[in-house]
N, C-alpha and C positions, 0 to 999 in steps of 0.2 A: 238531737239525733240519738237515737236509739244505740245502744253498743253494738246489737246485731249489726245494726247499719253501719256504724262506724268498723264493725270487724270486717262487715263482709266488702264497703271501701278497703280499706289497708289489705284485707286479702285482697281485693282487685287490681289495687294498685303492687301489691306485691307480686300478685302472677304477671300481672303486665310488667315490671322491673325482672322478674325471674326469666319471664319470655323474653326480653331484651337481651337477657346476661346468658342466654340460651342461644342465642345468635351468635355472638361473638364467638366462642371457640369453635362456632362452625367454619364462621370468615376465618379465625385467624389458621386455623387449620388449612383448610383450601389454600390462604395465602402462602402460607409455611411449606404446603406440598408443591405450589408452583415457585417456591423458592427455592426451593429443595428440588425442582426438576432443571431450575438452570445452574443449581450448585453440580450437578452430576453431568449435566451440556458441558459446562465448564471445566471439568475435571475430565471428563472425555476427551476433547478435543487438546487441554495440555497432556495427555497421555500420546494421543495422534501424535504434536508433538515433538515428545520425547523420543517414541517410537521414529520417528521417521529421523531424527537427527542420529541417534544409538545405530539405526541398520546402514546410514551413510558411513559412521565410523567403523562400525564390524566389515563393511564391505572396503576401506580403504584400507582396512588393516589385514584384510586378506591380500588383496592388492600388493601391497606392500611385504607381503612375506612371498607371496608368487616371484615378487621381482627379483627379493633379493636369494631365494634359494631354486628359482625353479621349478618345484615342487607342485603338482598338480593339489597336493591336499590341503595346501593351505586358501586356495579357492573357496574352501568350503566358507567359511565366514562370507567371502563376497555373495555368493550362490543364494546364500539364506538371506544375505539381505537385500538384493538388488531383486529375490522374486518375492519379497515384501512388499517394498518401497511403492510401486505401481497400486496398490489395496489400497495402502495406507494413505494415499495422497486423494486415491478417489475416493475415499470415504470424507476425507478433511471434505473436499468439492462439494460433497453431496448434502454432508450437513448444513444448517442453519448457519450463516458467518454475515455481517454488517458487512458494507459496501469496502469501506476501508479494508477488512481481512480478507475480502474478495481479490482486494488488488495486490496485496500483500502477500497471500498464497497463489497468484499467479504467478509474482517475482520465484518466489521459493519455491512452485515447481518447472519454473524457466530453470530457473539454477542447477535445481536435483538433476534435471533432465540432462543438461552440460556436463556435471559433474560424472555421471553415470556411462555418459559417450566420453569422459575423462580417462576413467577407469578402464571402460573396454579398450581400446585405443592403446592403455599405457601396457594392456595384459596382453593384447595382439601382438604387440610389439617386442614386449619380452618372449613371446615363443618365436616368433621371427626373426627378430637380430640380437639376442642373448642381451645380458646386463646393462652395458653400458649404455644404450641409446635410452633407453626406460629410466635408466637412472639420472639422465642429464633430464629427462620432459621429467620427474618430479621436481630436481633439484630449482628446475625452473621458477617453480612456486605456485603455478597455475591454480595444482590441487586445494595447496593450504589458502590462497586467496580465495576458492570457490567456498572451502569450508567452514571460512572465518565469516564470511557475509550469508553462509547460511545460518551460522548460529546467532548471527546478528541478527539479523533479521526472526527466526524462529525466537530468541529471547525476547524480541519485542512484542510478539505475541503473546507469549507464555507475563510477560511484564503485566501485559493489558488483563489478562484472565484473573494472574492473581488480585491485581487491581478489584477488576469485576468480582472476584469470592469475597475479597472485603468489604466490597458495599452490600453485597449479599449479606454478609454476615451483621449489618451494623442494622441494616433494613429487618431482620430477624430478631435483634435485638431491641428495637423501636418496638416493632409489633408485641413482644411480649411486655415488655414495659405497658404499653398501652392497654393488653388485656390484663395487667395486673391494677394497673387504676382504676380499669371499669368495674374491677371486682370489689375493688374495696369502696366504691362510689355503691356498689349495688349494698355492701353490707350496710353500711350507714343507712343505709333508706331503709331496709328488714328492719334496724334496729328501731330508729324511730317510728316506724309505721304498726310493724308489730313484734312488740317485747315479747306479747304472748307467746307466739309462736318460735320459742328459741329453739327447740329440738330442729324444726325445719328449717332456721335459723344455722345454727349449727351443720347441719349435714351438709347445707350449702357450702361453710366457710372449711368443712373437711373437702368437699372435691375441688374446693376453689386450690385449697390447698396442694393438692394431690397435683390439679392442673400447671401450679406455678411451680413444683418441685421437676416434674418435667420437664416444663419450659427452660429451667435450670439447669436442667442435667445435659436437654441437648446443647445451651449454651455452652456449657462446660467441655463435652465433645468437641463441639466443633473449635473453641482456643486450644482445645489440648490436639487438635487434627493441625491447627494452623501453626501451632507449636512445633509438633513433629515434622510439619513439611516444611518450615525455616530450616529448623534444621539438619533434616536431609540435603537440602537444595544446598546449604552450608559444606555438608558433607560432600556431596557433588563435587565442588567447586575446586575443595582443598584435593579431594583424591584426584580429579582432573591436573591440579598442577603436581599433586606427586610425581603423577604418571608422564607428563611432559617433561620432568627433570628425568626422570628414569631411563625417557627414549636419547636422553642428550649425555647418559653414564658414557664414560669410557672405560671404567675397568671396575671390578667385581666390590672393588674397596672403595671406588665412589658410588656406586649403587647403597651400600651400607652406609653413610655417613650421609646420603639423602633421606633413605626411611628412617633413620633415626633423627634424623632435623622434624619430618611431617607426623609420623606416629602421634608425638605428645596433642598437637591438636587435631588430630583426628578421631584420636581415642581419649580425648583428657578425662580425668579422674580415675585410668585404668594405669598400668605398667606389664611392661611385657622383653621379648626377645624373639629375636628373628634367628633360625635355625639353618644353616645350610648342610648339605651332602659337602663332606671333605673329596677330592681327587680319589682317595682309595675307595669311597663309597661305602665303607662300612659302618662312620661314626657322624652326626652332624655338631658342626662347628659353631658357635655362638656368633655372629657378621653383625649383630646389631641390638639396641639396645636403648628403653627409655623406661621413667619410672623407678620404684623401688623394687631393683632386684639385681642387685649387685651380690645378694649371697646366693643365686642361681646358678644352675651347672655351667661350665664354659663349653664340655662338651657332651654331647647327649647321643645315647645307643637308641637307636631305631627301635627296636624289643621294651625299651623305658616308657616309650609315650602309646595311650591307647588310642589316639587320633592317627598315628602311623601305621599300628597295627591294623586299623578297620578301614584307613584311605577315605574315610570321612571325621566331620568335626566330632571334639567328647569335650562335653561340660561336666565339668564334677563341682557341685554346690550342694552344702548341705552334709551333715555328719553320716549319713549312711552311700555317700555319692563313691564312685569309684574313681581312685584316685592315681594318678600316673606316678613310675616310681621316680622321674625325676625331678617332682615337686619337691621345696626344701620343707623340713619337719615344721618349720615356724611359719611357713606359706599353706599346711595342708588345709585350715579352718578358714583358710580364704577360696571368695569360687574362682575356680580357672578353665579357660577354654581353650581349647589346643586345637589348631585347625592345618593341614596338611596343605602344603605348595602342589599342587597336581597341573601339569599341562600338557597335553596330548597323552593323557594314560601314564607319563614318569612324574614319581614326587622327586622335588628339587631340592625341598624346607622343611618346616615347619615353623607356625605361627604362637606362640605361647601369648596367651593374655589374662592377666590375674587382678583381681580386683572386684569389692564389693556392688560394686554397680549391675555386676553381671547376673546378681540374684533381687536386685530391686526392682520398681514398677514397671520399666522398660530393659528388664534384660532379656526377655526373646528379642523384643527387633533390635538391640544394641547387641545380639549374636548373631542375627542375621545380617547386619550393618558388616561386621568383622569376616563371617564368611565371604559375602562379597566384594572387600577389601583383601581379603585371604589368594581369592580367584584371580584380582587381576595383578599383585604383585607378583602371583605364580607367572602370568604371563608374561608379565614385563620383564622378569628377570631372567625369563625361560629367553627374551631374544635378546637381553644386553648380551648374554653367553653366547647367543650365534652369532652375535654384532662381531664382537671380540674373534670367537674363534674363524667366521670369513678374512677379519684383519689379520689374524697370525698368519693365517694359510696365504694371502697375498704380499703377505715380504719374509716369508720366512722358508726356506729350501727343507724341503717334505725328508730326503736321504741323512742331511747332515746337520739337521737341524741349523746351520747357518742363515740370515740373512739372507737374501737375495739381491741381484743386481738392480733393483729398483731401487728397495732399503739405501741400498749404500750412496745411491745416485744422490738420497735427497737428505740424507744425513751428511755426506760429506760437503754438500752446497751449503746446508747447516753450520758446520764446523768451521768452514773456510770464512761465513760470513763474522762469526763469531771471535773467529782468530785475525783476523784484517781487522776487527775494532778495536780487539784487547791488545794490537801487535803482540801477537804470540803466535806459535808454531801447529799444524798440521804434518804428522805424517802418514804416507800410507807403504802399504808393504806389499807387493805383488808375489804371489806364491806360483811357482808350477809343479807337479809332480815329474821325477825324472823317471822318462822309460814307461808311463803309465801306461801305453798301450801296447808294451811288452806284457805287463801284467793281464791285463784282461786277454792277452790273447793263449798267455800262459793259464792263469785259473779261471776265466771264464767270469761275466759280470757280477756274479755272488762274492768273487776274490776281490773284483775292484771296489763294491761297492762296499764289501767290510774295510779295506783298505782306507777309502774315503772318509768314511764313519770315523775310523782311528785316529785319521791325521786331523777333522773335525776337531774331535776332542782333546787332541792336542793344543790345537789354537786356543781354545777356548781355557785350556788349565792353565798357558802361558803369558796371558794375555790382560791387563787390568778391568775391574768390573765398567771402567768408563769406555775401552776401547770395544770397536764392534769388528767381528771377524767377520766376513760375505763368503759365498761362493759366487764365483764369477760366470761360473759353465763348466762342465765337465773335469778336468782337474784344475783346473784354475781357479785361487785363492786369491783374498785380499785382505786387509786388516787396517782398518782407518784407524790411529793413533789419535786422539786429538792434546793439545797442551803437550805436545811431546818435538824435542827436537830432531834434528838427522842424525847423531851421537847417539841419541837414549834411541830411537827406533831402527839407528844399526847394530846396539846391543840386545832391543828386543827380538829383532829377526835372526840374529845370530842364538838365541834364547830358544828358539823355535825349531831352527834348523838343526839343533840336534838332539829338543824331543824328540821328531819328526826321523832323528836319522836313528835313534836308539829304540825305532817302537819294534813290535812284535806281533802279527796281529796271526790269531791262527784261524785256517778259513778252509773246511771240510776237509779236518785232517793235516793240513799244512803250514808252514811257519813263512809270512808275509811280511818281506821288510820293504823300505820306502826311503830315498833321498828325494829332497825340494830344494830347488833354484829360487833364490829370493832376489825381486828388485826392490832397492828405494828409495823412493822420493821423497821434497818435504814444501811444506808453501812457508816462506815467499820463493824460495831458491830457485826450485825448480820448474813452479806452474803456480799460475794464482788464478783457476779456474778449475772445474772437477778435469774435463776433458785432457786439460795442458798438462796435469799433475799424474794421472793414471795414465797418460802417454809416456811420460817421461821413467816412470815406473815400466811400464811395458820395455821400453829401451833400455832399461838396466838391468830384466828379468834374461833381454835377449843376449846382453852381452854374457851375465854368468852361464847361460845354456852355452853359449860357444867358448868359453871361458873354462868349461871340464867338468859342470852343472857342481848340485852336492855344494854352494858356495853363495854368500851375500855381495849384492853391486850395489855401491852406491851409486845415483845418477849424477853428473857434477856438469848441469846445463846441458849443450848436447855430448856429452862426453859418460862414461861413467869408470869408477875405480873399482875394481874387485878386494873383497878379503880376503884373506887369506883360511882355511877351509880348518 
């Protein structure tokens, strides 16, 4: 055979190997793009969702601030999400979903549907019959039952999908494996077939080239996509239970000692400080704390941070970056981001966060990670505050800052249980003012209520930081001693009785003096229940009234003794 012959074979056989290896990246292409249409089905429908679980939580957390302040504008969360939710579910409907998702999101929009005549109901109700009837239908659990089997259920979905992108993903990674075989199957045959032809030889094994470094790159994507949404969903999870311990804070100093338990993993390989507004509002306080920065300000001037000043985030990275003055000298060549607590339009905080990460491969979305962790601690701490401040306003008396008759009711069931375990003593002290309504009819209720005010503050300068002073109603005082005998709480009320009798109070122009009638009682003697014992007091308050008032009774069972004044 002639070499022509032989060349123009091997060229034959070579176009026809070239045609072959000419087909493949058409296939795996096609196959790639329809793999790549159910990777973005798939990531659609876990957005649906997500969406649709986030607008149930924004609409119970409207819900939930309706109930607890009344307040038409806290609706607005439920509003945005409950005229969503109807879209979002018919869109889930309408798309492509297997039989099983089928029955699945009919459960889940059974449920939504429940939950949503949950919320109306709970928000009718609270314009209808104020707090408490709304508050006993949450307390019930109904809501968090509906929400708990919705997310169960929606995660088992979101389980299956991610499922499904990893077969996607493996099925992606088969195929190019597979055109990289057929590539190098094809080379070996050029080679042997025709040496001659190495230049078109060659330019084959440059695009073959070119072909597998992209099949590369998007393999690469998509680990480095499946990377980042671990750990997002990671991120999720933890910031979810931050925010679950945040709703269960009782006071401002276990809020702080929460975030700084979750920060470290939330943010690890970063360090930072949580800012708070002090009571005066001019300076913020350092409330929390993780990471290396203990030579950080403890307190920080609003006019220091550029995140305060502009009420958006400032990253300063980078030797020309602009730099906040209350970064320390030996932190300034580190990047730091500063992001502001804002909620309803007032900042609360601020967020300091410092560290090298924030200028490497992912520090835009590991800023963007932070301002969105930035947002909802502004929230959550924006309502421990009103948690707290509704709890002070219902046991605490608005005129004299004292306790209230609630307070005392369930402190003193407290004390008494406490002191029948330890056999030890309970006292209490029954206060009246004498003449009170001599006063207000002499200066008028500005006189009385300065009057009140004064003798408030008297109890309170006279009195141990264990024992609690009430107001009972109108001039009537109390003062629960606990660990204290009838001795020690007839020398405290005789203590009292002539703060009380040496005060001075001046009240538009005028000098306002004040004598109190003291009764008291003590457990076991004279009552070993709240009722028996503040009776009994009540009858030793009434004997010094008839007694020439301006004087202490002790109760002695049904009898009581006076002291002498």
């Amino acid at each position: 055979m002639k070499f022509e012959t032989k060349l123009k074979a091997a060229a034959a056989v070579v176009i026809l190997v070239m045609s072959t290896v000419a087909l493949i990246p058409l296939l795996v292409n096609r196959h790639v793009a329809e793999t790549m249409g159910d990777l973005k089905a798939a990531a659609r429908r876990e957005h649906l969702y997500q969406s649709l679980i986030s607008m149930l939580r924004d609409a119970e957390t409207g819900q939930r601030g309706f109930i607890i302040t009344g307040k038409e504008e806290f609706l607005q969360p439920y509003y945005a999400g409950t005229s969503m939710i109807p879209a979002v579910l018919l869109e889930l409907k309408t798309e492509n979903a297997n039989p099983r998702e089928q029955g699945s999101l009919k459960n889940i929009e059974d449920i939504t549907n429940a939950k949503l005549v949950s919320l109306s109901d709970t928000i009718s109700l609270r314009r209808d019959s104020g707090f408490e009837k709304p508050a006993q239908v949450i307390a019930g659990g109904k809501g968090r039952s509906q929400m708990d089997l919705l997310r169960s259920l929606i995660g088992e979905e979101l389980s299956d999908y991610t499922q499904r992108r990893n077969e996607l993903r493996e099925e992606l990674l088969i195929t190019s494996n597979i055109a990289a075989y057929a590539g190098v199957a094809a080379t070996l045959i050029n080679v042997v077939f025709l040496l001659g032809v190495l230049l078109a030889a060659q330019r084959a094994l440059m695009q073959r080239r070119r072909a597998e470094a992209h099949a590369n790159e998007i393999t690469g994507e998509l680990r480095r996509a499946a990377t980042l949404a671990t750990l997002r969903n990671a991120h999720l999870q933890k910031s979810a239970d931050l925010l679950h311990s945040l709703e269960l804070a009782e006071t401002m100093e276990e809020t702080s000692e929460i975030i700084a338990a979750y920060l470290p993993a939330l943010l690890p390989a970063l360090s930072g400080s949580l800012y708070l507004y002090s009571n005066s509002r001019n300076v913020l306080e350092r409330s929390a704390r993780w990471g290396s920065v203990d030579t950080e300000a403890e307190v920080l001037a609003p006019l220091d941070c550029w995140a305060l000043r502009r009420g958006s985030e400032h990253l300063a990275s980078g030797p020309d970056a602009l730099v906040c003055r209350h970064a320390h000298e030996s932190g300034k060549d580190t990047a730091r981001l500063c992001v502001p607590l804002i909620t309803q339009g007032d900042v609360i905080g601020c967020l300091t966060v410092v560290g090298d990460a924030l200028a490497g491969e992912h520090g835009a979305e590991q800023g963007q990670w932070i301002v969105q962790l930035a947002e909802q601690l502004g929230l959550a701490l924006s309502n421990v505050r009103l948690r707290i401040s509704l709890r002070r306003q219902s046991i605490v008396d608005p005129l004299t800052q004292l306790y209230n008759r609630r307070y005392m009711d369930e402190v003193l069931k407290r004390e008494l249980l406490l002191a029948e375990r330890k056999q030890g003593a309970v006292t209490v002290v029954m206060i009246d003012l004498d003449h009170f309504k001599r006063v207000n009819d002499t200066y008028g209720h500005d006189g009385g209520d300065a009057l009140l005010v004064a003798v408030a503050a008297a109890l309170r300068e006279n009195v141990r930081a264990c024992d609690i002073a009430c107001r009972l109603g109108g001039e009537e005082m109390l003062i629960v001693l606990p660990e204290c005998s009838l001795a020690n709480g007839l020398a405290r009320a005789e203590a009292v009785r002539l703060a009380v009798a040496a005060l001075q109070v001046r009240s538009n122009g005028q000098i306002l003096t004040a004598t109190a009638s003291f009764g008291v009682a003590s457990f076991p003697e004279h009552g070993r229940t709240v009722e028996s014992l503040v009776h009994a007091s009540d009858l030793a308050l009434y004997e010094a009234k008839h007694g020439g008032r301006n004087c202490v009774v002790a109760a002695r069972g049904t009898h009581a003794t006076a002291l002498v004044a």
